[in-house]
matplotlib code that plots the C-alpha trace (Angstrom):
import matplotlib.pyplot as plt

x = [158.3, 159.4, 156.2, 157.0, 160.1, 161.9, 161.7, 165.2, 165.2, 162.4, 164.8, 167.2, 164.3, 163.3, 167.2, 165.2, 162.5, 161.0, 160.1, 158.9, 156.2, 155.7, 154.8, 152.3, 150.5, 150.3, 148.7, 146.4, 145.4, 144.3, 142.4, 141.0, 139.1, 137.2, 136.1, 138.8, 140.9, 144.2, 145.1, 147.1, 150.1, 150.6, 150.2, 152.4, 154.9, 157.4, 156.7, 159.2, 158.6, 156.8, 155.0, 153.5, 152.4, 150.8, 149.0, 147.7, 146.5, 143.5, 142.9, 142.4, 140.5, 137.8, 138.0, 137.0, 134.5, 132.7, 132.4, 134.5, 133.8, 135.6, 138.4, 139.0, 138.4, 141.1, 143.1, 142.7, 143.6, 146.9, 147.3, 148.3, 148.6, 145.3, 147.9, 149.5, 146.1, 145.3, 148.2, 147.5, 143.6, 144.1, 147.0, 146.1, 149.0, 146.7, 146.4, 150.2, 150.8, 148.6, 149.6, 153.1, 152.3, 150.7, 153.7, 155.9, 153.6, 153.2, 156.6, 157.3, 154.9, 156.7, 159.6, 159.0, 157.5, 161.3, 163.2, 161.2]
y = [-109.3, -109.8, -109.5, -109.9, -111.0, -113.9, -114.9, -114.4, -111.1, -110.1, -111.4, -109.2, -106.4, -107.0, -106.6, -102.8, -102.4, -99.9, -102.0, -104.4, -102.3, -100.8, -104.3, -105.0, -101.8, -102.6, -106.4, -104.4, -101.6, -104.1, -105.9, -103.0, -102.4, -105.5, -104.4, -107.1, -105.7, -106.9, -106.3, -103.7, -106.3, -106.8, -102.9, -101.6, -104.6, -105.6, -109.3, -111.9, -113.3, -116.8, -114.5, -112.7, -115.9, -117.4, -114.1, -113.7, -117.3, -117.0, -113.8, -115.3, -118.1, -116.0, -114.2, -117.2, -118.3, -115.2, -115.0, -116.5, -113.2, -110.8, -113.1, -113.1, -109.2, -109.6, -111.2, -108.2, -105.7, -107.2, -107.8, -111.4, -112.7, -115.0, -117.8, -118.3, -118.6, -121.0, -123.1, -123.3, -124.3, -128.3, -127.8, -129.4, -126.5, -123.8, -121.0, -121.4, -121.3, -118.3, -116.2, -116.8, -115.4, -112.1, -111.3, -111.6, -109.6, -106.9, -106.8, -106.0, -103.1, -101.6, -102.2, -100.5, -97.2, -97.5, -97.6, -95.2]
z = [-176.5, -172.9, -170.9, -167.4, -165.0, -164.1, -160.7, -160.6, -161.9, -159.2, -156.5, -157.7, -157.8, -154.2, -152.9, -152.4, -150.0, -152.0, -155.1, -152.8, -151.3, -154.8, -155.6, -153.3, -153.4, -157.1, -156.2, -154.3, -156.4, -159.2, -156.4, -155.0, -158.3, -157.8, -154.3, -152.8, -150.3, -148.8, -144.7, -144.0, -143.5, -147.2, -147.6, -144.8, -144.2, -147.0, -147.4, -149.4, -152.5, -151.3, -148.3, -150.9, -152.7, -149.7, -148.9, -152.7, -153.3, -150.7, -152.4, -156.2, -154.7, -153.0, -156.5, -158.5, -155.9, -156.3, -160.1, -163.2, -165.0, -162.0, -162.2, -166.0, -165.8, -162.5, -164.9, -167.7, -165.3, -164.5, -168.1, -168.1, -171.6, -171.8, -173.4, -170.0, -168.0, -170.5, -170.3, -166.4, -166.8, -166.1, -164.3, -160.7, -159.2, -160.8, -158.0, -156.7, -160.5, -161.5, -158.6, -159.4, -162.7, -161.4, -159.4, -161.9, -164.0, -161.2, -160.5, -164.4, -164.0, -161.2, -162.5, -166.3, -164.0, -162.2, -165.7, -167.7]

ax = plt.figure().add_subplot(projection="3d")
ax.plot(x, y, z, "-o")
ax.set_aspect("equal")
plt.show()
């Protein structure tokens, strides 16, 4: 069961502006619920793919800082399958890796709500 996108597929998803911001806003949301908010840049501006990777890393950093249990319960929000944030644990790229991960996963929200 397909549980996200490729990164090739979302680059073929964010050809449209729309699913962009729909993106974002969605990154957001799921932060928002953990009292973390982003700048209105990443809400109002339609980023690329890598812009939104550099502006979602400090995020998930501050995230772990704070408390291991918000970030697992980030993690459950966004629905990431706990395998793949396993798989990342030791890896020394983890936060480049993990936000990747959430985009993808994000994007695959948004793009589910466009298709059904």
């Amino acid at each position: 069961m397909e549980y996200t996108l490729s990164k090739s597929q979302v680059l073929i998803e964010f050809e449209s502006s729309e699913f962009i911001l729909k993106t974002q806003q969605q990154i957001a949301k799921n932060l928002a619920l953990l009292s973390i908010s982003v700048d209105t840049v990443f809400l109002e501006n339609i980023l690329t793919y890598d812009s939104i990777l550099l502006s979602l890393e400090p995020q998930l950093a501050e995230l772990m800082k704070a408390s291991e249990q918000q970030f697992l319960h980030y993690l459950y929000l966004v629905d990431l399958p706990e395998i793949e944030f396993l798989n990342l644990l030791n890896d020394p790229e983890f936060l480049p890796k993990i936000s990747e991960l959430i985009l993808k996963r994000e994007a695959y929200k948004v793009y589910l709500r466009a298709k059904y």
